[in-house]
Residue, then its C-alpha position, 0 to 999 in steps of 0.5 A: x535515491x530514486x530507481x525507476x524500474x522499466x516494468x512492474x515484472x516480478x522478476x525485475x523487482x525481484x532482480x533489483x532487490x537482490x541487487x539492493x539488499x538492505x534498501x528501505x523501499x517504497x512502493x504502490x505494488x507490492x504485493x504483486x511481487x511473489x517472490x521479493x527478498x526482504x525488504x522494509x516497506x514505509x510510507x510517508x504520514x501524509x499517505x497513512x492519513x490518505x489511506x486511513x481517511x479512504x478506508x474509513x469513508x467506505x467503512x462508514x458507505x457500507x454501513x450507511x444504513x445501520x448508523x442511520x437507524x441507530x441515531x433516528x428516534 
């Protein structure tokens, strides 16, 4: 099942997941919902892989230099 809510306002998410206890949900945003019931976050492996690649990539921007330096003779 598929919902679309008509905005991001946390007290639409919050409204829906009172009325959906229990739902395993999947979102971009949740942490700009302040005061959710519980709920399960999954995600998918294809958007863990994206995210650990993403992560990984600005890890290694930000130390550019000192793996450089540590593989020039």
């Amino acid at each position: 099942m598929l919902d679309l809510l008509p905005d991001r306002d946390a007290d639409t998410v919050a409204s829906w997941l009172e009325r959906h206890p229990g739902e395993i949900i999947r979102a971009i945003v949740l942490s700009s919902m302040p005061r959710a019931p519980v709920a399960t976050q999954v995600a998918d492996r294809w958007h863990l892989l994206q995210n650990l690649g993403e992560a990984l990539r600005l890890a290694v921007g930000r130390h550019r230099k000192a793996v450089s330096a540590a593989v020039t003779p």
